[in-house]
C-alpha positions in Angstrom: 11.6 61.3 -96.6 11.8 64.8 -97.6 10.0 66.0 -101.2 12.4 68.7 -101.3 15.6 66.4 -101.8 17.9 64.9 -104.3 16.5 61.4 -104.9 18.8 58.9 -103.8 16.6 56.2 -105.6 14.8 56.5 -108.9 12.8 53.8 -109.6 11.9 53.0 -113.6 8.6 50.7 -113.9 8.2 50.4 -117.5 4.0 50.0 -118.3 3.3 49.5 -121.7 -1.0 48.1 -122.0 -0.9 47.5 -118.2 -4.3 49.3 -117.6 -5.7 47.1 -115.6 -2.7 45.9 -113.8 -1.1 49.9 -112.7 -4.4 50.5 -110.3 -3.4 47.4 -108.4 0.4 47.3 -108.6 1.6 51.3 -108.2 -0.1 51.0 -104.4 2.2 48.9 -103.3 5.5 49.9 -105.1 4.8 53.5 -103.2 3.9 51.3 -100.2 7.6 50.2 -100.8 9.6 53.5 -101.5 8.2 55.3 -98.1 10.5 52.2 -97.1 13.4 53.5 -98.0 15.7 55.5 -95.5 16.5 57.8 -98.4 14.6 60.2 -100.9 13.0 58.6 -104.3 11.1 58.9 -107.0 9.1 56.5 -108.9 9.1 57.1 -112.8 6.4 54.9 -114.9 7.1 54.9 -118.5 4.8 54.3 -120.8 3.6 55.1 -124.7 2.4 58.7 -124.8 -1.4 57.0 -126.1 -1.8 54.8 -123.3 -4.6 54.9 -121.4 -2.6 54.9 -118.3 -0.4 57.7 -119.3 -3.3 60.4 -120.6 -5.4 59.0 -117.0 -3.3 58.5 -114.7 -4.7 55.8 -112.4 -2.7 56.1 -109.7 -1.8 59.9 -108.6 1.5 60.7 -105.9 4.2 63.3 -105.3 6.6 61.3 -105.8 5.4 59.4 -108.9 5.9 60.6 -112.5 4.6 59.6 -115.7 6.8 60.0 -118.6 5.9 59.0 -122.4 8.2 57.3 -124.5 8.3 58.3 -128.1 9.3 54.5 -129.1 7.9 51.3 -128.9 10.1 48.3 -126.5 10.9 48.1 -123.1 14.6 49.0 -123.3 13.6 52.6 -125.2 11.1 53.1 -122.1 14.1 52.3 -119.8 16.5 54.6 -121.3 13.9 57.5 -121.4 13.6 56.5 -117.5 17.4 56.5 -117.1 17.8 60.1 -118.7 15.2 61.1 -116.5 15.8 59.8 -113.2 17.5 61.9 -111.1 18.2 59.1 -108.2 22.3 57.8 -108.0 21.2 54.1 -108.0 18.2 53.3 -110.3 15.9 49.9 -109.5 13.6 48.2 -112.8 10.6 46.7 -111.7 8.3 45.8 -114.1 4.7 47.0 -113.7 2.9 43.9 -112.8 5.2 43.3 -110.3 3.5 42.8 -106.6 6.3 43.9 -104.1 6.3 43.0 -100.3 6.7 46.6 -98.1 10.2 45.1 -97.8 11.2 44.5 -101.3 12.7 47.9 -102.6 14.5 48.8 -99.4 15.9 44.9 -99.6 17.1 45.4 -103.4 18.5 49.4 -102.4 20.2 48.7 -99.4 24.0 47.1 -100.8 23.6 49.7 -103.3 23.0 52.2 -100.9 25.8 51.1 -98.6 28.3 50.8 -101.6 28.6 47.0 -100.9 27.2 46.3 -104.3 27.2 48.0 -107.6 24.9 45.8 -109.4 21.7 43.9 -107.7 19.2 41.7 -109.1 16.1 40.3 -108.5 14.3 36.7 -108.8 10.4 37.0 -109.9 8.4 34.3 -108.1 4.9 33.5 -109.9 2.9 32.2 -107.5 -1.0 31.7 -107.8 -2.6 33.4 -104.9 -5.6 34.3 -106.5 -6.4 35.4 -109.8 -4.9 36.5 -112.1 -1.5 35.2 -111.5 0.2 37.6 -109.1 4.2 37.9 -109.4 6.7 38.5 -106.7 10.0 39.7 -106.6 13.0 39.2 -104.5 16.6 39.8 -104.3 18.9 37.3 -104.8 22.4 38.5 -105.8 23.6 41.7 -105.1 27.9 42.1 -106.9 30.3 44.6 -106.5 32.5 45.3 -109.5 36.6 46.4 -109.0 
């Protein structure tokens, strides 16, 4: 994957108070996105007083950190949205443990325009704790 291209893949993790979750759970969503066969970015959203956004915990080329001037998670997706620069854009929330696998598994009908729309199913499962959350894709459509 090149720096210098056009993301193919943004992906939005909106992070509001997920101090303590970020340090573990950013790792392996970049783990993910050197995956892909295709350029991306990863854009982490959070409020601009976070602790998360004025530290960063987590530091990477391809990883931005982007305030959002409102409260919610849908306002700290559209600020993501407006600022991706990826064609196909994947939500993953921030404590959201992904396999090396999972983002190239959720990209790849959208990448191959056999799907316009793909979602995921989140799997709690106790491993250790705190409770650590998986996510998988289950349904990838294609609109006419």
């Amino acid at each position: 994957m090149s720096g210098h291209a056009q993301p193919l893949v943004s992906v939005l993790v909106p992070a509001r108070n997920e101090e303590q979750t970020l340090p573990t759970t950013l790792p392996g969503i970049l783990k993910a996105i050197r995956e892909l066969p295709c350029p991306a970015e990863v854009l982490v959203i959070t409020p601009p007083d976070s602790p998360a956004f004025m530290a960063p915990p987590v530091r990477d080329p391809i990883l931005k950190w982007l305030p959002t001037p409102r409260p919610g998670k849908f306002n700290a997706l559209r600020v993501g949205a407006d600022a991706a620069q990826g064609e196909s854009l994947l939500l993953l929330d921030a404590d959201v443990a992904v396999e090396p696998d999972t983002l190239w598994i959720l990209a790849d009908p959208l990448l191959n325009r056999s799907a316009d729309v793909v979602a995921g199913r989140i799997d709690l499962e106790r491993y250790s704790e705190p409770l650590t959350v998986h996510c998988e894709r289950f349904a990838a459509c294609h609109y006419a």
